[in-house]
C-alpha positions in Angstrom: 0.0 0.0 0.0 1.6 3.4 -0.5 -0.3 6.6 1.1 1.1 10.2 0.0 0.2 13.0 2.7 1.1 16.7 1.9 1.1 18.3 4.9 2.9 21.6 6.3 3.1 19.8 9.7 7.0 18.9 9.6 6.1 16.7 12.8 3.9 14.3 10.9 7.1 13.9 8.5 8.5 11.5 10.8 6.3 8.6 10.2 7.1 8.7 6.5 9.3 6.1 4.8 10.5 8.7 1.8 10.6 12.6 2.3 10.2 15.1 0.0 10.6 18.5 0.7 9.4 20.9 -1.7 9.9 24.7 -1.9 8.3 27.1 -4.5 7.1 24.3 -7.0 10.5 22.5 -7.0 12.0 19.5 -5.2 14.4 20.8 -2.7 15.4 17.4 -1.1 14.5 13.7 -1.2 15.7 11.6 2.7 15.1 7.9 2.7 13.9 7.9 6.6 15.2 3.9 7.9 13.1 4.4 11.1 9.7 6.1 10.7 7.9 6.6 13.8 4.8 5.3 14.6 1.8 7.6 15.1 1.6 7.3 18.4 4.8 8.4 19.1 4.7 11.6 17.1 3.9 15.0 18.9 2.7 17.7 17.4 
């Protein structure tokens, strides 16, 4: 299953597998996260 969030949140980021970060219209980084954190570990 893949699920793609947009989100300004930078806190919810952490549960993702694959970053993106994008900044007027164009791809200003990609991260490969190895530990994504589960929901109910994330505050924001």
């Amino acid at each position: 299953m893949t699920v793609v969030m947009i989100t300004h949140n930078s806190a919810l980021a952490d549960m993702g597998q694959k970053i993106i970060r994008v900044k007027s219209g164009q791809i200003e980084s990609v991260k490969l996260n190895e530990h994504p954190k589960n929901i109910e570990d994330i505050e924001y």
